[in-house]
MARLUMRO-476816 format. One line per field, with one value per residue: residue number from 1; x, z, y of N, C-alpha, C in turn. Coordinates in nm, 2 decimals. Layout:
nr = (NUM|...)
nc1 = (X|...)
nc3 = (Z|...)
nc2 = (Y|...)
cac1 = (X|...)
cac3 = (Z|...)
cac2 = (Y|...)
cc1 = (X|...)
cc3 = (Z|...)
cc2 = (Y|...)
END
This chain:
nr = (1|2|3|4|5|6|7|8|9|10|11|12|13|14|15|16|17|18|19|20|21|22|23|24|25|26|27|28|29|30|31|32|33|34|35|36|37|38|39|40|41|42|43|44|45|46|47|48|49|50|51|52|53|54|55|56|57|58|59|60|61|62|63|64|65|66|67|68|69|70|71|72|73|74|75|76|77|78|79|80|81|82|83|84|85|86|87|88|89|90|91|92|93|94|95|96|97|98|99|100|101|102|103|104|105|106|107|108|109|110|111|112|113|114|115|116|117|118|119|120|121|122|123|124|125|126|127|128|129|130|131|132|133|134|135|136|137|138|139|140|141|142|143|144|145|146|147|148|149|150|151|152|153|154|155|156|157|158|159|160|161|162|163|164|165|166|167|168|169|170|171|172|173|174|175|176|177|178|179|180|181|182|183|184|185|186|187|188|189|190|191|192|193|194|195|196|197|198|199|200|201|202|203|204|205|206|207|208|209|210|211|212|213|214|215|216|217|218|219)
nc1 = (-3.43|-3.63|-3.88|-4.08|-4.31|-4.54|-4.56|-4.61|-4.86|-5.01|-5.05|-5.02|-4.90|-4.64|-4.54|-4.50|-4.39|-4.13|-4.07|-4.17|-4.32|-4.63|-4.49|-4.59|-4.61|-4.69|-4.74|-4.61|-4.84|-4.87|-4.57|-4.36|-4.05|-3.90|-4.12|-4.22|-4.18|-4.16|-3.90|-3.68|-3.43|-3.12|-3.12|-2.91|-2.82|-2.99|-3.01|-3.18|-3.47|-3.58|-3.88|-3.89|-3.96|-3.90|-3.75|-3.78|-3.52|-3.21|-3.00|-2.65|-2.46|-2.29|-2.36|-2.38|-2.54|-2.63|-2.62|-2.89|-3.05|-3.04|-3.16|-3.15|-3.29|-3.27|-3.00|-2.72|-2.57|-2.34|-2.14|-2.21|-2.02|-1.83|-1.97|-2.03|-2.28|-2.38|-2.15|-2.06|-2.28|-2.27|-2.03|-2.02|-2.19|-2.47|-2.71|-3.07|-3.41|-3.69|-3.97|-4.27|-4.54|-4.57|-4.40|-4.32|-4.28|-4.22|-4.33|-4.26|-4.29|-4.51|-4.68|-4.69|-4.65|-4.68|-4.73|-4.67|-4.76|-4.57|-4.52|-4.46|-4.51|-4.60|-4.76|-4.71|-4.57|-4.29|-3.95|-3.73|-3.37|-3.21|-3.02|-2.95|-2.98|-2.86|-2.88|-2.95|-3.22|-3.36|-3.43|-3.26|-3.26|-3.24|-3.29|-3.44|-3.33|-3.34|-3.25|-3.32|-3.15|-3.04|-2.99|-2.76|-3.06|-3.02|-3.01|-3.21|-3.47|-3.73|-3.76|-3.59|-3.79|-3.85|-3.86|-3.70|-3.68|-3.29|-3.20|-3.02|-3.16|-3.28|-3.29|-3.49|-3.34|-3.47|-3.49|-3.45|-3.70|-3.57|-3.31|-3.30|-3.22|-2.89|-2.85|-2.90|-2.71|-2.49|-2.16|-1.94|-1.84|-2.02|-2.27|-2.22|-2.20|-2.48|-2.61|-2.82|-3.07|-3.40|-3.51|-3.73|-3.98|-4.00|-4.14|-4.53|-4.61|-4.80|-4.97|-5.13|-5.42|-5.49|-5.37|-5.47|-5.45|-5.27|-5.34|-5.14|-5.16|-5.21|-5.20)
nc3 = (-7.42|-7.59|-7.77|-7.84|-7.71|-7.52|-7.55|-7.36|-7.36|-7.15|-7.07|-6.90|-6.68|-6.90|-6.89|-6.60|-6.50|-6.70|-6.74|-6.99|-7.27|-7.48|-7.78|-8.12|-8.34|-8.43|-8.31|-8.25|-8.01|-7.99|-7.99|-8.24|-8.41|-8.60|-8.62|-8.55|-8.25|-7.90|-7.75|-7.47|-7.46|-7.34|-7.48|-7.64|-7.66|-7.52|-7.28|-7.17|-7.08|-7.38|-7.60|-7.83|-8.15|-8.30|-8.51|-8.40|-8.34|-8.40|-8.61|-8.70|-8.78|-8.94|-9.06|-9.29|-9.55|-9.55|-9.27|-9.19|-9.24|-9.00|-8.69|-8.46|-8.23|-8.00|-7.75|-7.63|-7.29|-7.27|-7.52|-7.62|-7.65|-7.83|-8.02|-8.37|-8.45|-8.26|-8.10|-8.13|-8.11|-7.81|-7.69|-7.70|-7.53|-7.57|-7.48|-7.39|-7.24|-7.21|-7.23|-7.11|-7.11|-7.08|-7.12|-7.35|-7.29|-7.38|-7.26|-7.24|-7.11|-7.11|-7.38|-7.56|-7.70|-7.42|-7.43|-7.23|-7.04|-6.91|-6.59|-6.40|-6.04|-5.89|-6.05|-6.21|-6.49|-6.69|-6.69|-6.92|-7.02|-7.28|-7.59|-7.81|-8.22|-8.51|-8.84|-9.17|-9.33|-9.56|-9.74|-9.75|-9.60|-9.37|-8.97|-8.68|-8.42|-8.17|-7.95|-7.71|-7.39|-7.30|-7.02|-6.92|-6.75|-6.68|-6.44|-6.31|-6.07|-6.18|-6.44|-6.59|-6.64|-6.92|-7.25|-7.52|-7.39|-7.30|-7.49|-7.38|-7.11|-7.12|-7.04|-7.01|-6.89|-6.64|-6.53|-6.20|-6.06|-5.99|-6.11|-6.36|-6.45|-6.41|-6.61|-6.83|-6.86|-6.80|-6.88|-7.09|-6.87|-6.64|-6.70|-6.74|-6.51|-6.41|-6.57|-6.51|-6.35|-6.25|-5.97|-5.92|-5.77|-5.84|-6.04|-6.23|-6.38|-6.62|-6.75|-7.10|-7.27|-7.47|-7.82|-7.78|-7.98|-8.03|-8.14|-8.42|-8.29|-8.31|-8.22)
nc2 = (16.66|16.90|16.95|17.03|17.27|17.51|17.82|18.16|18.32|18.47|18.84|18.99|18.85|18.80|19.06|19.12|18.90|18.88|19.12|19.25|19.38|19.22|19.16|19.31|19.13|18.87|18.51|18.17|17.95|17.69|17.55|17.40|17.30|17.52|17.72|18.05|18.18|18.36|18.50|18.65|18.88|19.11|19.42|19.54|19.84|19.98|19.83|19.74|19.48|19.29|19.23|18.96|18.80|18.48|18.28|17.92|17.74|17.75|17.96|17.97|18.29|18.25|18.02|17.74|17.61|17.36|17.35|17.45|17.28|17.11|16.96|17.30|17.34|17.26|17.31|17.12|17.13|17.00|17.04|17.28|17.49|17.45|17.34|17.38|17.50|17.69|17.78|18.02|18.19|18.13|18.19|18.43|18.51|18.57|18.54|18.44|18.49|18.22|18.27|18.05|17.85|17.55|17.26|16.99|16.63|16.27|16.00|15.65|15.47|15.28|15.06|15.22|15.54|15.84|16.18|16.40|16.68|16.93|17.16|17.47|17.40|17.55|17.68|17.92|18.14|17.92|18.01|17.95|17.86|18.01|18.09|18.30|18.38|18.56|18.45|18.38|18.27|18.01|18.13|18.33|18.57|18.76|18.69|18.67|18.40|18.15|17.92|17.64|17.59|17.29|16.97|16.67|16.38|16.21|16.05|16.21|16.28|16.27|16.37|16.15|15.97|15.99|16.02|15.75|15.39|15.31|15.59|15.85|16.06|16.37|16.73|17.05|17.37|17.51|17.84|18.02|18.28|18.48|18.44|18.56|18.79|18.76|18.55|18.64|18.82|18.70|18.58|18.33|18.09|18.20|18.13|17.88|17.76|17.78|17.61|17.41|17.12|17.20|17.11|16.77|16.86|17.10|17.07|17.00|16.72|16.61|16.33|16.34|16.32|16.00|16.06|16.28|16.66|16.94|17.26|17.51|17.83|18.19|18.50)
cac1 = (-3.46|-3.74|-3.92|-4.27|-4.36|-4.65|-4.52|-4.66|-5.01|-5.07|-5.00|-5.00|-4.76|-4.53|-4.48|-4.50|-4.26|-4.07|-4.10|-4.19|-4.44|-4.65|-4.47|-4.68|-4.58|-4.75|-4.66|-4.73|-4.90|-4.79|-4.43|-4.26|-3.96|-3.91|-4.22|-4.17|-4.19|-4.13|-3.79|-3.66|-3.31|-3.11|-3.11|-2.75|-2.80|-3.03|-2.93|-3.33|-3.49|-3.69|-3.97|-3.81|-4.03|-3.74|-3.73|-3.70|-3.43|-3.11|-2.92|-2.55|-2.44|-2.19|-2.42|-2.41|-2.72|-2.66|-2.72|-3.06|-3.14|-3.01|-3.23|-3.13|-3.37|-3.18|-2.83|-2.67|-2.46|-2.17|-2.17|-2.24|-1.90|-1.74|-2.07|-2.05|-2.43|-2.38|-2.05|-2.06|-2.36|-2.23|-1.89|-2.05|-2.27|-2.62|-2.82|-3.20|-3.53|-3.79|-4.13|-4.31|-4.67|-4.55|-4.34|-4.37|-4.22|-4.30|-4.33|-4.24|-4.31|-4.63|-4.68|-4.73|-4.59|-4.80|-4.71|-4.69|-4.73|-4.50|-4.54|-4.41|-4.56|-4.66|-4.87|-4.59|-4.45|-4.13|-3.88|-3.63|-3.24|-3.18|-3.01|-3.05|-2.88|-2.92|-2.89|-2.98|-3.29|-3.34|-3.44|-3.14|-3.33|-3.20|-3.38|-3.39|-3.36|-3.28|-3.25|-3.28|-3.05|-3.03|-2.92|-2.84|-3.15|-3.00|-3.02|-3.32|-3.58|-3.85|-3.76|-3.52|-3.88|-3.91|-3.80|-3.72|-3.54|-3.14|-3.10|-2.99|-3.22|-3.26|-3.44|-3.44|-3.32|-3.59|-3.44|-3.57|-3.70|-3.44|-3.17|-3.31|-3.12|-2.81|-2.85|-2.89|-2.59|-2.37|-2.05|-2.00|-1.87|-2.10|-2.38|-2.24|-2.25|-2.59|-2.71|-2.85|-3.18|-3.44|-3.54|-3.82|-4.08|-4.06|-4.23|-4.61|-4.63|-4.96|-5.04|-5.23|-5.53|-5.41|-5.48|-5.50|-5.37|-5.28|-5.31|-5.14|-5.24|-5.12|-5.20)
cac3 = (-7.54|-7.60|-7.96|-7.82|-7.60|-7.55|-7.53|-7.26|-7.38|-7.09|-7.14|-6.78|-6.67|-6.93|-6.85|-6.47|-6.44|-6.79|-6.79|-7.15|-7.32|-7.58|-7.91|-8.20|-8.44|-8.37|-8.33|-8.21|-7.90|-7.96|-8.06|-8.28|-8.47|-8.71|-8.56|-8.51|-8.10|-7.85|-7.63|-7.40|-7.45|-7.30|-7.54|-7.66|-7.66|-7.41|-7.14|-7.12|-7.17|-7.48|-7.65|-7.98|-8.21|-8.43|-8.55|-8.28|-8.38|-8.40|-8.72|-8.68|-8.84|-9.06|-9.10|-9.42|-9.62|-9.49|-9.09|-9.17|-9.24|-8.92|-8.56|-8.37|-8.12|-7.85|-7.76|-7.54|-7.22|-7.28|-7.65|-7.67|-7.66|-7.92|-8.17|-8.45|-8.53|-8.16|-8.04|-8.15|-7.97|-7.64|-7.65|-7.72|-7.41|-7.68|-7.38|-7.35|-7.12|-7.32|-7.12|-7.17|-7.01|-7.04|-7.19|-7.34|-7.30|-7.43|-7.20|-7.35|-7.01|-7.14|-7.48|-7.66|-7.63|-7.38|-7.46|-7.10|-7.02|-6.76|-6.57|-6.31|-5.97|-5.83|-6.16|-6.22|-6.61|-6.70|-6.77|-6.99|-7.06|-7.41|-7.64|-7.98|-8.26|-8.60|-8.94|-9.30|-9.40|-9.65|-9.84|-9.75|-9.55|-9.16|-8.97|-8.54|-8.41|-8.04|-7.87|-7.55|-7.33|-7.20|-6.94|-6.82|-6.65|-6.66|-6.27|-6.25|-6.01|-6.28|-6.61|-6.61|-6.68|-7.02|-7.37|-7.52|-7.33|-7.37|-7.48|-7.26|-7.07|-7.09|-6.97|-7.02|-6.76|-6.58|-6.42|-6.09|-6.11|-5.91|-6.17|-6.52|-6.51|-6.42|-6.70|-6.92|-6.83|-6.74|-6.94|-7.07|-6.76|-6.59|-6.75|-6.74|-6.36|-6.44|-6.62|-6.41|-6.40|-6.14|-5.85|-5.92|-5.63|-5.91|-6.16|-6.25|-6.51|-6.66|-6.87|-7.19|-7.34|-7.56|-7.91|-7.80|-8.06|-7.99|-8.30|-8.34|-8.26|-8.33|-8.13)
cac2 = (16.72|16.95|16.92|17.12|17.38|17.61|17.97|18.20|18.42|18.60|18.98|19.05|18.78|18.90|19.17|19.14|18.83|18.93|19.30|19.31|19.42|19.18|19.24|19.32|19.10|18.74|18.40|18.07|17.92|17.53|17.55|17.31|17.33|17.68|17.78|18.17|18.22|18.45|18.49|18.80|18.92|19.20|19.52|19.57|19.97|20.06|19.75|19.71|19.38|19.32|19.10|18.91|18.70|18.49|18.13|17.84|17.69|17.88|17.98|18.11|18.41|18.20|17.88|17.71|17.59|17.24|17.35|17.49|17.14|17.05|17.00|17.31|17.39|17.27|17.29|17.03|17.16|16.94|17.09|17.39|17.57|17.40|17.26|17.48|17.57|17.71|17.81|18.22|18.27|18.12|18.30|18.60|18.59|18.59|18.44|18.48|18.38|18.21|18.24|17.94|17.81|17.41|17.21|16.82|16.54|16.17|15.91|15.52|15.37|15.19|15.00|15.34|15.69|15.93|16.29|16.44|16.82|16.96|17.31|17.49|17.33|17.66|17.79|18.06|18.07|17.89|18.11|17.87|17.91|17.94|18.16|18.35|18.47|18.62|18.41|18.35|18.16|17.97|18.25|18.42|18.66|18.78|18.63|18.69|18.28|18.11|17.75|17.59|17.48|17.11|16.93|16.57|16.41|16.02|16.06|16.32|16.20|16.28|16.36|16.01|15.86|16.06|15.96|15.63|15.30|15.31|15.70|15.96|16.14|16.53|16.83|17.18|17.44|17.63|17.97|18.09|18.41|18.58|18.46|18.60|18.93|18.67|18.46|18.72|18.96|18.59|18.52|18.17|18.06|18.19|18.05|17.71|17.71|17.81|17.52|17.31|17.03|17.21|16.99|16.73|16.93|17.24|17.02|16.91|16.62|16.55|16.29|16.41|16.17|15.94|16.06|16.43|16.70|17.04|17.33|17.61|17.93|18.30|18.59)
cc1 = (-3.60|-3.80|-4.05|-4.31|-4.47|-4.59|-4.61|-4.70|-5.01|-4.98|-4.94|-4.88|-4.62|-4.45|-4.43|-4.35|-4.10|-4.01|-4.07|-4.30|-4.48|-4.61|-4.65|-4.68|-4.63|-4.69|-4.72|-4.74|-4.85|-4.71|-4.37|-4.10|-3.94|-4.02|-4.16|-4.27|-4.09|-3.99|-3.79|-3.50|-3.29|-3.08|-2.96|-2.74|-2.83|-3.05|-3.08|-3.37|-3.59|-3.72|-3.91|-3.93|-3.92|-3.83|-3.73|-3.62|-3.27|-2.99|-2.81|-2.53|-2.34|-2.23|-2.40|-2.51|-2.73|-2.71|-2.79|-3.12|-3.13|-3.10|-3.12|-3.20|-3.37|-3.05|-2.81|-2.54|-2.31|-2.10|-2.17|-2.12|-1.84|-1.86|-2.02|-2.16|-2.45|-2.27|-2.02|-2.11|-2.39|-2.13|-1.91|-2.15|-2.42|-2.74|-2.93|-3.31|-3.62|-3.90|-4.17|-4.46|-4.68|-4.47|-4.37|-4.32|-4.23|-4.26|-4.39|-4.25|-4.42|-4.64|-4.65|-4.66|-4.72|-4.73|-4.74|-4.65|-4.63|-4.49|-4.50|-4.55|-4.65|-4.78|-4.80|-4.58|-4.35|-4.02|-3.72|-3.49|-3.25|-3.04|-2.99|-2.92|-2.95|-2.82|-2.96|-3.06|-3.26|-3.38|-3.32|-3.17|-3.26|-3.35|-3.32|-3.43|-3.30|-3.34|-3.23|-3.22|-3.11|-2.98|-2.91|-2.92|-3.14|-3.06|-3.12|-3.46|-3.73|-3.86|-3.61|-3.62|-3.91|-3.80|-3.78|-3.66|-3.43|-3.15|-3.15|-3.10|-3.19|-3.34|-3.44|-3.42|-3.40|-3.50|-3.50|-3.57|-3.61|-3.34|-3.20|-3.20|-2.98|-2.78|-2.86|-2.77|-2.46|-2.25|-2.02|-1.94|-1.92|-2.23|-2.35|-2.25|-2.41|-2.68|-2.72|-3.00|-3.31|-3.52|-3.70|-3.94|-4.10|-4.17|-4.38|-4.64|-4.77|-5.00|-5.17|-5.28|-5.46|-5.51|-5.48|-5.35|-5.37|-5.28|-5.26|-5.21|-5.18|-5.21|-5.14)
cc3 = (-7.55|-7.75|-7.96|-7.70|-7.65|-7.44|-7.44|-7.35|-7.33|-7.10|-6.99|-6.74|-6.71|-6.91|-6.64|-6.45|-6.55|-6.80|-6.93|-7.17|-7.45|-7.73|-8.01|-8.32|-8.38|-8.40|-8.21|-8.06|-7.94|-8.07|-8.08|-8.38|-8.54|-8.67|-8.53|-8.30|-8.04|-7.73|-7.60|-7.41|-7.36|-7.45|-7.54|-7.60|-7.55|-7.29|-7.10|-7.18|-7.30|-7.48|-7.76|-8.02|-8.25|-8.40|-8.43|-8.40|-8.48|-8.50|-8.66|-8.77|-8.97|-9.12|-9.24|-9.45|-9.60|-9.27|-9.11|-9.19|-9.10|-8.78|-8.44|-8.25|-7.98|-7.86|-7.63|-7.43|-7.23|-7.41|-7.74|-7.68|-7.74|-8.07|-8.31|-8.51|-8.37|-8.07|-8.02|-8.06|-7.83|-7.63|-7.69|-7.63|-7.51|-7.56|-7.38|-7.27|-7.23|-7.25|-7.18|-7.04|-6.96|-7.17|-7.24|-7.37|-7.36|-7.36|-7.27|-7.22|-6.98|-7.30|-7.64|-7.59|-7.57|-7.39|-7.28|-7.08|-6.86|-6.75|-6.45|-6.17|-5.90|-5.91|-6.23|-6.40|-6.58|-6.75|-6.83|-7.04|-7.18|-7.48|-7.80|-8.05|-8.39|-8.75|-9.04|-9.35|-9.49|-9.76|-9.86|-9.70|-9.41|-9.12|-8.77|-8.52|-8.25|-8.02|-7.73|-7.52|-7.28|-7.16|-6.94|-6.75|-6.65|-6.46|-6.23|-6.19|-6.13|-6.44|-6.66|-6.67|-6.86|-7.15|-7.38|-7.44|-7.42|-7.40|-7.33|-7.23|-7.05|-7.10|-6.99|-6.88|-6.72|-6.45|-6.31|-6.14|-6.08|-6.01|-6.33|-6.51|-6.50|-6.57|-6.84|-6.99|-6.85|-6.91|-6.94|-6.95|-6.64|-6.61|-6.75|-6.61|-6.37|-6.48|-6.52|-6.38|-6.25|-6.06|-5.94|-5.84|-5.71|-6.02|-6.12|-6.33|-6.51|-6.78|-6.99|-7.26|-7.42|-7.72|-7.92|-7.94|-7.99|-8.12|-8.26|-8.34|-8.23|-8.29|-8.15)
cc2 = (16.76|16.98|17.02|17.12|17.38|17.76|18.03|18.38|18.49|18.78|19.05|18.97|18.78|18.98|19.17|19.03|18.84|19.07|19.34|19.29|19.25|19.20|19.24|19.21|18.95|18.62|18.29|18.03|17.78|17.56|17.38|17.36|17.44|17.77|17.96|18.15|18.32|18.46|18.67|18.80|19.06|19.30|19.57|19.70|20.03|19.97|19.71|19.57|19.43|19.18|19.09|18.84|18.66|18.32|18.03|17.72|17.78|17.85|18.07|18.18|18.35|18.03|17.86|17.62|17.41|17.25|17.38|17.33|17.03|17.04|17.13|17.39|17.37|17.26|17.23|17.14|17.15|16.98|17.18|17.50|17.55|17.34|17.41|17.58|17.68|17.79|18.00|18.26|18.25|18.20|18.40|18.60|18.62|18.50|18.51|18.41|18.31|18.17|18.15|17.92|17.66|17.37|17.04|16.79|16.40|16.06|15.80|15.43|15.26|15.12|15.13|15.46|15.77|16.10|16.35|16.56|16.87|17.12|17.31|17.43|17.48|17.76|17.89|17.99|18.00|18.00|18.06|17.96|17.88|18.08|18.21|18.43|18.54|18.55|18.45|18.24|18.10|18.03|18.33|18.56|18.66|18.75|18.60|18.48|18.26|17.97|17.75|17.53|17.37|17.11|16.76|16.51|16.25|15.97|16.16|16.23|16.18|16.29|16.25|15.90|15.85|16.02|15.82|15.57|15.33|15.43|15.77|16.03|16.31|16.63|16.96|17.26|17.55|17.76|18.00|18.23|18.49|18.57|18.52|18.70|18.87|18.62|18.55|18.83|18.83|18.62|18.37|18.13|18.07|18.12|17.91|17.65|17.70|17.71|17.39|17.24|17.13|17.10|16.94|16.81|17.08|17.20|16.98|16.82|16.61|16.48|16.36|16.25|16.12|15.98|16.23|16.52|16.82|17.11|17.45|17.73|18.04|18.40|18.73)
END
């Protein structure tokens, strides 16, 4: 389970490993919950990707005014075909990338929780499975929104260490570059082959000070 990111700034990278442009409309740099952030879908009409701003945390089209109160900013693998805050916009193929710079985790392996940043091993973005739909705030306003997928990680060499003793361990799914236009185009059973934990040797963990805060920051 993933509770806080940090979305991906650069303008060039964007575009270069994304092929989208920086939208205009701004949004945050340390992602929590409702937080407006940035995902990439495919373009219904013109089959082109695009840049989205929307909600994290994903409203369905027929939610009622008790799931907005609900956590969904991730959706579980095993789950997600049948949950109800979730189920439309897997069987409707609503999959998108969500560039990201690092992700965090909370490691309970010492007296105290240490907040530990994790990034791709090579420097490269992340470019996360999730996918997005389109709801009704609590205003009752449309409103573009999307979640990440999970995975399993009871048996992951690395992120097995993360979260508390006794629950389940779980991780989000990092795409290689080669499969974005995949995962974007997939059908749900394609996409469920798809989910899958990437190897320990793609990750860097890094403990962060004890104490450190991050703020956010819109762009």
């Amino acid at each position: 389970m993933c509770s806080h990111y940090q979305t991906l700034k650069d303008a060039e990278k964007l575009l270069k490993r994304f092929g989208v442009a920086t939208p205009e409309r701004s949004y945050a740099y340390d992602m929590h919950k409702s937080y407006p952030g940035l995902f990439v879908r495919r373009n219904a009409a013109a089959r082109e990707r695009e840049a989205v701003v929307g909600r994290w945390g994903l409203i369905a089209a027929d939610a009622s005014p008790f799931a907005l109160t609900l956590d969904t900013f991730n959706a579980r693998d095993d789950r997600v075909a049948k949950a109800r805050n979730f189920r439309a916009a897997w069987r409707g193929g609503q999959f998108c990338l969500i560039p990201a710079d690092a992700i965090f985790e909370p490691d309970w392996r010492q007296k105290y929780q240490i907040a530990t940043r994790f990034t791709r091993a090579d420097g490269e973005p992340l470019g996360l499975a999730g996918m997005w739909s389109r709801g009704k705030d609590e205003n009752g306003e449309i409103v573009e929104t999307y979640t990440m997928l999970t995975v399993n990680a009871d048996n992951h060499p690395l992120f097995k260490h993360y979260h508390r003793r006794g629950e389940e361990k779980r991780m989000v799914v990092l795409l290689p570059d080669d499969a974005h236009d995949a995962w974007l185009d997939a059908d749900p059973d394609q996409a469920m082959r798809m989910l899958r934990g990437a190897p320990a040797e793609a990750w860097t963990a890094t403990p962060m000070p004890v104490g450190n805060a991050t703020n956010l920051s819109l762009f």
